[in-house]
C-alpha positions as CSV (number, residue, x, y, z in Angstrom):
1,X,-35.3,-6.1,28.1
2,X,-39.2,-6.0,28.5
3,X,-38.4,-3.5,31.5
4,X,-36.7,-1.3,29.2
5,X,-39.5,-0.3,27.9
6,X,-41.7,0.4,31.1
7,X,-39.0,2.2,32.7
8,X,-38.7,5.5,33.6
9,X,-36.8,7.9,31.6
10,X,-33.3,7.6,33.6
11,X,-33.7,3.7,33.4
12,X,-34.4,3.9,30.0
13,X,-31.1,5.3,29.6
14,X,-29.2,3.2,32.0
15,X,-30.0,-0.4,30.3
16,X,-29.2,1.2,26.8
17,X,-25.8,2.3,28.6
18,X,-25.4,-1.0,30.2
19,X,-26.2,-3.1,27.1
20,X,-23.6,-0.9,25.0
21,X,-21.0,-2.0,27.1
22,X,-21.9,-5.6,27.7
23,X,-22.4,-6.2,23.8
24,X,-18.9,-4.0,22.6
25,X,-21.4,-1.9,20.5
26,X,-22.1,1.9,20.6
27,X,-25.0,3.2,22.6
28,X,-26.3,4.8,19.8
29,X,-27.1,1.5,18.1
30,X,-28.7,0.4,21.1
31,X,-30.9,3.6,21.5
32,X,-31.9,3.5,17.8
33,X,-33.2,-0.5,18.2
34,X,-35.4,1.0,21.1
35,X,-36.7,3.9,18.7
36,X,-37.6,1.4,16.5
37,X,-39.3,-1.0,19.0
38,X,-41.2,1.8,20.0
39,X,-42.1,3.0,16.8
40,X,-43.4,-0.9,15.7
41,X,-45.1,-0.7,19.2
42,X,-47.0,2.6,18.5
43,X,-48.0,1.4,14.6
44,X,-49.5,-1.4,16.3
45,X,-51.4,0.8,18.5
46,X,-52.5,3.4,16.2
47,X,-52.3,1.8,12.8
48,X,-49.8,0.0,10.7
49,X,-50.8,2.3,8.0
50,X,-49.4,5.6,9.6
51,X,-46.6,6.9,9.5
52,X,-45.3,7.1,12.9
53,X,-42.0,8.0,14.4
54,X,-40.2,7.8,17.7
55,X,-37.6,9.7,19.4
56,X,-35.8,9.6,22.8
57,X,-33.7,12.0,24.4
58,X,-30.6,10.7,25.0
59,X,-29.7,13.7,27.9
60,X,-33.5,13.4,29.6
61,X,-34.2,9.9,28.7
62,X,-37.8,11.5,27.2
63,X,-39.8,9.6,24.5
64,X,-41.8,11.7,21.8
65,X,-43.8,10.1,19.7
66,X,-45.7,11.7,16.6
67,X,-47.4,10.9,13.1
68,X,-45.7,12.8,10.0
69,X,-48.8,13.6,7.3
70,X,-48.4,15.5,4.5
71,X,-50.4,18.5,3.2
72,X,-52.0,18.5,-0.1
73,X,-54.9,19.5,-2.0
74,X,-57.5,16.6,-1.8
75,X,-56.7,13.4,0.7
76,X,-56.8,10.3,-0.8
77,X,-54.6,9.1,1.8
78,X,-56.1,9.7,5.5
79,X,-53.2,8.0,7.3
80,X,-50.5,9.6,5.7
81,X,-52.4,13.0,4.2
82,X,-54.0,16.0,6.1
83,X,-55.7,18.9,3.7
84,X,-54.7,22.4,3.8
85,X,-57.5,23.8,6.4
86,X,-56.6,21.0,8.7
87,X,-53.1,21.0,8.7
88,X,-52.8,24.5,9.6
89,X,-54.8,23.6,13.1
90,X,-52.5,21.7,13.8
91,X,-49.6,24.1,12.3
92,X,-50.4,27.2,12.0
93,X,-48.8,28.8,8.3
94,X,-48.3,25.1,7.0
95,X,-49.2,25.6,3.3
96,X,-49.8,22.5,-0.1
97,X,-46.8,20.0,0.3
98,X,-45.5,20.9,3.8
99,X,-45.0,17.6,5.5
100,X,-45.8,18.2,9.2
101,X,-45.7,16.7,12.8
102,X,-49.0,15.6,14.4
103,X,-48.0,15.1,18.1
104,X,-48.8,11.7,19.1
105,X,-49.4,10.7,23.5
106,X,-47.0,8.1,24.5
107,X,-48.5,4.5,24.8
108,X,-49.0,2.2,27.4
109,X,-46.7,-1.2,26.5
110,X,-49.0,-4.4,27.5
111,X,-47.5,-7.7,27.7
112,X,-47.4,-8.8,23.6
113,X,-46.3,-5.4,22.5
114,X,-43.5,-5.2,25.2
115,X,-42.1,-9.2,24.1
116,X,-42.5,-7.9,20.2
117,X,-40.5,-4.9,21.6
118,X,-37.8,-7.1,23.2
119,X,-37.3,-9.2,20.1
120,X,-37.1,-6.0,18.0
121,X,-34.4,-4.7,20.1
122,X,-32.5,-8.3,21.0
123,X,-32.6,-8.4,16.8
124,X,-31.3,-5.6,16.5
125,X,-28.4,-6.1,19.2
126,X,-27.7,-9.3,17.8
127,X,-27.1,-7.6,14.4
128,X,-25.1,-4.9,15.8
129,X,-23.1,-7.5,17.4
130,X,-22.3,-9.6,14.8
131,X,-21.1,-6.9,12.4
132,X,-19.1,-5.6,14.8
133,X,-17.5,-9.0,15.2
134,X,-16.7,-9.0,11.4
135,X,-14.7,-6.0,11.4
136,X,-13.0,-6.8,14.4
137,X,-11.7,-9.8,12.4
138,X,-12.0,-9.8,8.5
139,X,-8.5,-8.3,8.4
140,X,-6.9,-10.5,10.5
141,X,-6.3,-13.4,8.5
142,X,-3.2,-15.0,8.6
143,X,-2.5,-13.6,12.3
144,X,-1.6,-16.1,15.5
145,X,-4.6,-16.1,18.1
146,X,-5.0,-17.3,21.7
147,X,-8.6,-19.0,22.6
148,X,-10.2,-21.3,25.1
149,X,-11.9,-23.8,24.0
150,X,-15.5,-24.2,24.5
151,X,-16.7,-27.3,23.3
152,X,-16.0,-30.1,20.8
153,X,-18.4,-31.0,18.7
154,X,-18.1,-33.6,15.8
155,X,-14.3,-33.5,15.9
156,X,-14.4,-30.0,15.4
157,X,-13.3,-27.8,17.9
158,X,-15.0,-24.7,18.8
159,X,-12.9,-22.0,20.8
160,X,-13.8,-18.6,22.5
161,X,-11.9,-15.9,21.2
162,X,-13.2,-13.7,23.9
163,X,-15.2,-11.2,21.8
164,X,-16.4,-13.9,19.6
165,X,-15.7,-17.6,18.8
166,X,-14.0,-19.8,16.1
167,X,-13.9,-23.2,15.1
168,X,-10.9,-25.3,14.4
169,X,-12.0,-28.0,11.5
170,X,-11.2,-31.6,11.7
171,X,-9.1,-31.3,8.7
172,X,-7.3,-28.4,10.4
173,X,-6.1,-30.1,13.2
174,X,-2.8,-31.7,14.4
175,X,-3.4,-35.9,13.9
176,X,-3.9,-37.0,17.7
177,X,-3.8,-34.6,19.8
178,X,-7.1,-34.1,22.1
179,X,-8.1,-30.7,23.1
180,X,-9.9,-30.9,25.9
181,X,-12.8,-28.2,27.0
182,X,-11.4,-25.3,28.8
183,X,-7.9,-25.9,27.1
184,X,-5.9,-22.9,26.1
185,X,-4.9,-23.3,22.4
186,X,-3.1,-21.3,19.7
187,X,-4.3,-21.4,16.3
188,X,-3.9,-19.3,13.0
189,X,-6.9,-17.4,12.1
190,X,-7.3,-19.4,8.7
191,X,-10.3,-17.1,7.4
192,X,-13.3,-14.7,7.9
193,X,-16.5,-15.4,6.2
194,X,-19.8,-13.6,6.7
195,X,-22.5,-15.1,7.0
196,X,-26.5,-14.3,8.2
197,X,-26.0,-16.2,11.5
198,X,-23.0,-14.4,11.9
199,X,-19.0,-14.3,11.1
200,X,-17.8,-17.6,10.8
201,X,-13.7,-17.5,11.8
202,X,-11.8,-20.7,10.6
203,X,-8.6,-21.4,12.5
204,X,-5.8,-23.6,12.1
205,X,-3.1,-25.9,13.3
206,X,-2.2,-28.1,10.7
207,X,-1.2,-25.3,8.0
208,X,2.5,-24.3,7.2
209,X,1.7,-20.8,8.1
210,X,0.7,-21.5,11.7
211,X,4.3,-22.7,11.8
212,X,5.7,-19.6,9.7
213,X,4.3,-17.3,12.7
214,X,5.6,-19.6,15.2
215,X,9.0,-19.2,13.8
216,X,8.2,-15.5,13.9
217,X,7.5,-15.4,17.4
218,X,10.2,-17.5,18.5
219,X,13.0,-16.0,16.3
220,X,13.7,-11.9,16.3
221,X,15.5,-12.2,13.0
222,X,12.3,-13.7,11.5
223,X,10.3,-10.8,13.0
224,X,12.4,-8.1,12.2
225,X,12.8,-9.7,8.4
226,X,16.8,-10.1,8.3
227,X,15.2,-13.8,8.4
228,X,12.6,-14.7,6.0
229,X,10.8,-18.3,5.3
230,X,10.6,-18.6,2.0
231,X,8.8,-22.2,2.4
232,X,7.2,-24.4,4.2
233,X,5.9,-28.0,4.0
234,X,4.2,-29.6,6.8
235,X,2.8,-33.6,7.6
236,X,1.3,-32.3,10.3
237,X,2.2,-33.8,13.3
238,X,4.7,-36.0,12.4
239,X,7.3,-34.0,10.2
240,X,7.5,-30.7,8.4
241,X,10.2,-29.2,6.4
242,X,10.7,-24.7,5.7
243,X,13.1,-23.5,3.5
244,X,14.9,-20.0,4.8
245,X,17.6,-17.4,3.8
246,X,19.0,-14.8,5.3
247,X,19.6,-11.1,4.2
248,X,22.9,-10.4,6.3
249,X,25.4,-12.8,5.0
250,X,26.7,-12.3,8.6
251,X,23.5,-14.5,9.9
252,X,23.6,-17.9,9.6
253,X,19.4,-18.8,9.1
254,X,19.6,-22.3,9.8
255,X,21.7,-21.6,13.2
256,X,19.4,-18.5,14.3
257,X,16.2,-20.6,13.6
258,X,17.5,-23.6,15.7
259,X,19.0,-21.3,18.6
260,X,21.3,-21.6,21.6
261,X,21.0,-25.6,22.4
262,X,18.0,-25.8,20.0
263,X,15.9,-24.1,22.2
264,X,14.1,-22.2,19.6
265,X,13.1,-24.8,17.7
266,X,12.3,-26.9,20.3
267,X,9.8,-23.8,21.7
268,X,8.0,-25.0,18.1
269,X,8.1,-28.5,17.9
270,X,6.4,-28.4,21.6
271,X,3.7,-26.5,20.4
272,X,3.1,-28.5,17.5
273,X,3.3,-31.8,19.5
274,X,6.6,-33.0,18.6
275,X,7.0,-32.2,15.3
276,X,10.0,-33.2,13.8
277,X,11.1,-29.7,11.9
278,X,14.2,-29.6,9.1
279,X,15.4,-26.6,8.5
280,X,17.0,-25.9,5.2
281,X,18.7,-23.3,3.8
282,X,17.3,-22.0,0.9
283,X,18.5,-21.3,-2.9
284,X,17.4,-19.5,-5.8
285,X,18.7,-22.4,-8.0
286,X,16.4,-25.3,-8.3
287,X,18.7,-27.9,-8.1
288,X,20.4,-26.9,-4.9
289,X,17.6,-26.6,-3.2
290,X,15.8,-29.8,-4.3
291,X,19.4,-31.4,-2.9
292,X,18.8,-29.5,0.3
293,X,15.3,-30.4,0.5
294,X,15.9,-33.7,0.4
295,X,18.0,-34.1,3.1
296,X,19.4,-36.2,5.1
297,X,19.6,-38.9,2.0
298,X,22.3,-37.7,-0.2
299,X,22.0,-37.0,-3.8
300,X,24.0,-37.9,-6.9
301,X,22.9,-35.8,-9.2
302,X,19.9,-33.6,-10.4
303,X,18.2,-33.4,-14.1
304,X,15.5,-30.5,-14.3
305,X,12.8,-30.5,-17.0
306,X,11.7,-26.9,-16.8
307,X,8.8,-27.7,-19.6
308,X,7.4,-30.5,-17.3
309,X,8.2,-28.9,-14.2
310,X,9.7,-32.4,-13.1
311,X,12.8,-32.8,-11.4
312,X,14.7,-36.4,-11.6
313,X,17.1,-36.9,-8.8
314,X,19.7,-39.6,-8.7
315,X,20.9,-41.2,-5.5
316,X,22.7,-44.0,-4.5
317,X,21.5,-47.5,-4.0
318,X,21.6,-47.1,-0.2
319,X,20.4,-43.7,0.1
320,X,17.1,-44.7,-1.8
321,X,14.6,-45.4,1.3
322,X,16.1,-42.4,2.8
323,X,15.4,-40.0,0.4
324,X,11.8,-41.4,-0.2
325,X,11.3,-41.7,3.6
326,X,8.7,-43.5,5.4
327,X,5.7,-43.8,3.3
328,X,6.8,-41.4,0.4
329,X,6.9,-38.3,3.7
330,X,10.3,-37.0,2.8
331,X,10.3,-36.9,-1.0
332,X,6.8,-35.8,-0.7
333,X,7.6,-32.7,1.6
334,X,10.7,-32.1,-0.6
335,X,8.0,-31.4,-3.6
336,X,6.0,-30.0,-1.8
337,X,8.6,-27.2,-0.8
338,X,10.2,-26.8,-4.1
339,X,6.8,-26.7,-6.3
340,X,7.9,-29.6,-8.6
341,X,7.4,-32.8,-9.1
342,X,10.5,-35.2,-7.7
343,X,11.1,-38.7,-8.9
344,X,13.6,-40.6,-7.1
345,X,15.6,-42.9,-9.0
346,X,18.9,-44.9,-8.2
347,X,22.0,-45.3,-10.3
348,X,20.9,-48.2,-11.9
349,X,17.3,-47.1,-12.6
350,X,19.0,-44.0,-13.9
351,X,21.5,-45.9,-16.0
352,X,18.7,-48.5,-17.1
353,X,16.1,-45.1,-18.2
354,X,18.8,-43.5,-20.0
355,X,19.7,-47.0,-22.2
356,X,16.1,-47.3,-22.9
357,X,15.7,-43.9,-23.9
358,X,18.8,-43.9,-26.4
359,X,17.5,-47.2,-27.9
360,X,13.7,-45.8,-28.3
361,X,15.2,-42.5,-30.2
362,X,17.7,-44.1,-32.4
363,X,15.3,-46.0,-33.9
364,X,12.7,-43.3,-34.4
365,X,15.5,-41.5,-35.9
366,X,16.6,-44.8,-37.8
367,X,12.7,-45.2,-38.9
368,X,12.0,-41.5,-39.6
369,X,14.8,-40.0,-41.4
370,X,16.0,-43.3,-43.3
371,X,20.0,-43.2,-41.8
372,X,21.5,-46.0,-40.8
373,X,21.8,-46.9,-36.5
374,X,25.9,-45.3,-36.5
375,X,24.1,-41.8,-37.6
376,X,21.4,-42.1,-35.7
377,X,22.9,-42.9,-32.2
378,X,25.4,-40.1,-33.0
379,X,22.4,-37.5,-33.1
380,X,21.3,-39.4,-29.9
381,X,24.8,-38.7,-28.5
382,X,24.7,-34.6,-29.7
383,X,20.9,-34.4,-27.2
384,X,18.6,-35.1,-30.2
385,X,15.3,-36.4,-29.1
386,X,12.9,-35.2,-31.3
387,X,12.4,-34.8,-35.2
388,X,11.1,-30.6,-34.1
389,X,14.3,-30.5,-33.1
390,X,16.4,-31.6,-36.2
391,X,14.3,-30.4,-38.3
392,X,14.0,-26.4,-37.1
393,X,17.6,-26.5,-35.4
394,X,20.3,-24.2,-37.4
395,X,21.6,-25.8,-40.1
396,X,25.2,-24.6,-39.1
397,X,24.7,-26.4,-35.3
398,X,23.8,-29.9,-37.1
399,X,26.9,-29.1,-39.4
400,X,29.1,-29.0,-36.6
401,X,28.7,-33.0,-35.2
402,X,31.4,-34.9,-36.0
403,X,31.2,-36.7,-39.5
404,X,28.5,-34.1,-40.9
405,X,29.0,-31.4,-43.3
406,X,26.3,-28.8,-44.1
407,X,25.3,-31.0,-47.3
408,X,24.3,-33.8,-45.0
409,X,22.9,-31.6,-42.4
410,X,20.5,-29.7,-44.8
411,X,19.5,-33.3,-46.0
412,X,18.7,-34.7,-42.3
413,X,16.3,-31.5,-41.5
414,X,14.7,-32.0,-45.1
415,X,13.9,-35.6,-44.2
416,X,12.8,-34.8,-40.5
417,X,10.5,-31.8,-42.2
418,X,8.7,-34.5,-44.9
419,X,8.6,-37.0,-41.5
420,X,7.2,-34.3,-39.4
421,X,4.4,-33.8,-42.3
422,X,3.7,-37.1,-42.6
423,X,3.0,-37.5,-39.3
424,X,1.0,-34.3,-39.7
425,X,-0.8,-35.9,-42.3
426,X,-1.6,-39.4,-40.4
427,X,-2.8,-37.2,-37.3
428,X,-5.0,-35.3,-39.4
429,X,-6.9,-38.9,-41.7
430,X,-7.1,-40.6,-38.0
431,X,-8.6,-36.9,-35.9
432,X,-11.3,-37.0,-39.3
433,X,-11.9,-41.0,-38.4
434,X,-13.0,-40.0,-35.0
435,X,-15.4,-37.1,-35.9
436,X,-13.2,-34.4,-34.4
437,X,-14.8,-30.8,-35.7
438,X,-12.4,-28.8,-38.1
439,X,-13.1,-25.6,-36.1
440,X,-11.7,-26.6,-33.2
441,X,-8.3,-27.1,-35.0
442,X,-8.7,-23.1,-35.6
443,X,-8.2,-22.3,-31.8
444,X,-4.7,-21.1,-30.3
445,X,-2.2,-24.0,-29.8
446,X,-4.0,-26.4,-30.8
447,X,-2.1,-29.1,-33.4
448,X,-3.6,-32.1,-35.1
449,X,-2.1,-34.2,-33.0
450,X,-3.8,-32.8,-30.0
451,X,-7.3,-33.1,-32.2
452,X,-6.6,-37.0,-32.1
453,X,-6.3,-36.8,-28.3
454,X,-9.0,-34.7,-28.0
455,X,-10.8,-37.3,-30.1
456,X,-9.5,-40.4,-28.2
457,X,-11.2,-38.6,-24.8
458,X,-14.2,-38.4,-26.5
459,X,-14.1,-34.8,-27.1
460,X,-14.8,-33.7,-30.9
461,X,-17.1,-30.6,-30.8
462,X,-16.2,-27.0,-29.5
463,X,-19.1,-27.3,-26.8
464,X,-17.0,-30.2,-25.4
465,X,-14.2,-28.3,-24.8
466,X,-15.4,-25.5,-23.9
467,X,-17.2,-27.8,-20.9
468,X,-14.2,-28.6,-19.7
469,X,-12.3,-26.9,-16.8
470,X,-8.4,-25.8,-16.7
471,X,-7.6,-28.9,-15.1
472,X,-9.8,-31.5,-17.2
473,X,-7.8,-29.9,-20.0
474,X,-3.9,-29.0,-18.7
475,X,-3.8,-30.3,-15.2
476,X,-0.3,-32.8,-14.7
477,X,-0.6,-35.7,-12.9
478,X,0.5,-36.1,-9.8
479,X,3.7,-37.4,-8.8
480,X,3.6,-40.7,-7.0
481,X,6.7,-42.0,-5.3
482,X,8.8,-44.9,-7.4
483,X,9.1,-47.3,-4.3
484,X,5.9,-48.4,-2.1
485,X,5.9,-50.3,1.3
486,X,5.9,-54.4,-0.4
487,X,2.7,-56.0,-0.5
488,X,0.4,-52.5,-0.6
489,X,-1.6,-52.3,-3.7
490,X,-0.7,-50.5,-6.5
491,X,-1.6,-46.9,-6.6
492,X,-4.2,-45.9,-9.4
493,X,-2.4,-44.0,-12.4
494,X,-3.1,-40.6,-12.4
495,X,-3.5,-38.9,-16.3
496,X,-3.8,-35.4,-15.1
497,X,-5.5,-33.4,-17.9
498,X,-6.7,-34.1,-21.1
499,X,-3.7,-32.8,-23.1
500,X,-1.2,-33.2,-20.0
501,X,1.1,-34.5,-22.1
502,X,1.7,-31.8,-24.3
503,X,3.6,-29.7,-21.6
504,X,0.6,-26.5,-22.0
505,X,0.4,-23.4,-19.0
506,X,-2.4,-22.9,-17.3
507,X,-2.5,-19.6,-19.4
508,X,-3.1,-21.3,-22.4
509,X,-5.5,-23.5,-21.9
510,X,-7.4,-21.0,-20.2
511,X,-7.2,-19.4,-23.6
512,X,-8.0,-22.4,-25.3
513,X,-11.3,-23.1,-23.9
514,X,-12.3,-19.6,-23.8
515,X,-11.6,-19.1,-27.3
516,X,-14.1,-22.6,-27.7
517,X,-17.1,-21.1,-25.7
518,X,-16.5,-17.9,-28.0
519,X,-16.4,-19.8,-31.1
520,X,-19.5,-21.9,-30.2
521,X,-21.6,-18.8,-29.8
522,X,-22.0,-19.0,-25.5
523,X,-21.3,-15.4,-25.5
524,X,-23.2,-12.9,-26.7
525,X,-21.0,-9.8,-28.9
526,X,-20.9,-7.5,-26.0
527,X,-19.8,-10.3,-23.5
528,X,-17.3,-11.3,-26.1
């Protein structure tokens, strides 16, 4: 690049031409990083202080070069000001506040200026380059893209994209497969991030969409969206699971995904290794689909809790190691595809739960409301599990159980009111034991028997909460499968959240702890 700019005028031109093309970037850019090598080149010469500029003719390939002073009344600047009598000898007319051109002669480039002018030009390239990399890519996320690869470095695989290159993280990889240098590979363009050293492009084999846009490519219906995915779960490199349904009951979207002989699923699973796929149909209905899901283990019965976002699922005895699959992988796709949490649970465990479930409630109702066990296993019987829900249920709709009238009825709700304020009452003595601060029972949601929680995690002020995040406060824990290989050690519990228990969105304990920081003051009144 030194050459460039010794060269003659039609060289000059040429190398800008030829560097435009090898780089992808327009010549313009190119000529514009040589104006401005020149320009540093010339201020070096002449004075850092002056205010030179440099042009070249892009039809000639000739480089002006010239100072630009301007003309006032008394110079206090003699680099960048000319008075009035001198600037008009050098332009004749030129009156106070003109800025003119003082023609400068073109310079002789030694050996420092010219390698200063090379970086100049190679930084500005390099710039050029890189930003036209980014815009090649930043909307491309989520697309299927063919690379070689170029090296592997610390697991992570690096791959030339031709026009620039990406890298395919460790943790984005399929388990045991080697990619090898000069490999061809196939990878979803994961993200775009700029950066100073340039646009970093994350790619990916081990998401569920990298199999979405397989699908896609190997199945028209997918592509032309009579198909659709509507989800996927992958182990990657070992099993995966995508739900689909079709928009032309005429279609069958399991058959059409599998194709003639299973030769478009098969096109899939080669690219992904050997992949075991299943492909399910899909259903609006929760339950359905978790029986789908779950397949090949075949289910007894289903029991949503929509609150907890927990879905209990009955087999048999000899379907139990099935449906949990090898190391938890098929129960643990299954809730992964449907968004909820699955336990598994056999007919006995089932039957066993549901015994000690009715025993724990008829005596809290026994306990509570002061009614003997026949009464309070009948309201058992009727789906009562809580006094909230005696006590604020229509009087009418208790009145209807067999062996109540409304004068019995009204009775029950009054006790379960008087046990529900007790209960109030004890929360409130115990929350005041452990220092919890009255203002935080002022905030949205929050009950007295969340304060002696709060209290029990050592949180009692409105700065503490507000400390927390959305998931130190609401997050559920995690489901862990009922049955583990023998001998493996128990799994750690996990609490989830703070106030997991208490069944909260994510919306409201958003609002929660913003209405803390507010109430402690972290705002000030125009923030707020």
């Amino acid at each position: 690049m030194a050459t460039a700019i010794s060269a003659n005028k039609a060289e000059l031109l040429a190398i800008a031409d030829a560097v435009a093309r090898e780089k992808l970037i327009d010549k313009a850019i190119v000529i514009e990083a040589m104006e401005d090598a020149i320009q540093r080149a010339a201020k070096a010469r002449y004075g850092a202080e002056n205010d030179i500029r440099a042009k070249i003719d892009t039809t000639a390939g000739d480089v002006r070069l010239w100072r630009v002073v301007e003309v006032v009344e008394e110079v206090d600047n003699y680099f960048t000001q000319v008075s009035v009598s001198e600037a008009q000898k050098l332009q004749p007319g030129a009156v106070l506040g003109d800025y003119i051109v003082d023609p400068l002669p073109n310079i002789e480039f030694g050996r420092i200026a010219a390698q200063a002018a090379k970086q100049v030009i190679f930084q500005k390239v390099r710039d050029a380059e890189r930003e036209r990399q980014y815009e090649e890519f930043k909307d491309r996320a989520g697309e299927i893209i063919v690379g070689t690869v170029k090296s592997v470095e610390f697991g992570h695989v690096v791959v030339n994209l031709g026009r620039a290159e990406g890298v395919i993280r460790r943790d984005q990889q399929i388990p045991r497969e080697v990619l090898r240098k000069d490999d061809r590979v196939r990878a979803l363009i994961l993200k775009v991030v700029r950066e100073n050293r340039g646009p970093q492009i994350f790619l990916s084999r081990a998401h569920p969409d990298f199999m979405k846009k397989l699908f896609a490519q190997e199945v028209p219906e997918i592509y032309d969206g009579i198909i659709e995915i509507k989800a996927a779960a992958r182990d990657p490199g070992s099993r995966a699971k995508i739900g689909v349904i079709s928009r032309d009951s005429s279609i069958d979207p399991v058959g059409a995904c599998v194709g003639m002989k299973g030769s478009r699923v098969q096109a899939v699973v080669q690219e992904l290794q050997g992949e075991k796929i299943d492909i399910i149909p899909w259903s609006p209905d929760n339950a359905t689909f978790v029986v789908n899901a779950l397949q090949p283990a075949q289910v007894a019965r289903v029991m949503i809790d929509e609150e907890e976002e927990r879905i209990e699922v009955v087999v048999p005895d000899d379907q139990l190691s099935l449906a949990i699959g090898r190391r938890g992988q098929n129960v643990r796709l299954a809730s992964q595809l449907t968004g909820k949490a699955i336990d598994i649970l056999t007919e006995a465990d089932a039957s066993e739960k549901r015994q000690r479930e009715f025993v724990q409630n008829s005596e809290m109702f026994q306990q509570e409301l002061d009614v003997d066990e026949t009464l309070a296993q009948l309201l058992v019987a009727e789906g009562f599990s809580s006094l909230e829900e005696v006590a604020y249920v229509e009087v009418e709709e208790l009145a209807t159980i067999e062996g109540l009238d409304e004068e019995i009825a009204s009775e029950l709700q009054n006790r379960a009111t008087e046990a529900l304020e007790r209960r109030e009452a004890a929360n409130r003595e115990e929350r005041r034991a452990l220092g919890v601060d009255d203002a935080i029972g002022e905030l949205p949601y929050i009950t007295e028997a969340i304060m002696v929680t709060l209290g029990k995690a050592g949180i009692k002020t409105l700065d503490d909460l507000g400390d927390l995040s959305t998931d130190e406060l609401i997050e559920k824990p995690r489901a862990e499968p009922r049955r583990r290989k023998e001998g493996a050690p128990a799994p750690k519990p996990d609490k989830g959240g703070v106030l997991a228990a208490y069944g909260l969105s994510t919306e409201q304990g958003q609002e929660i702890i913003m209405a803390a920081r507010q109430a402690a003051g972290w705002f000030a009144d125009e923030e707020a």
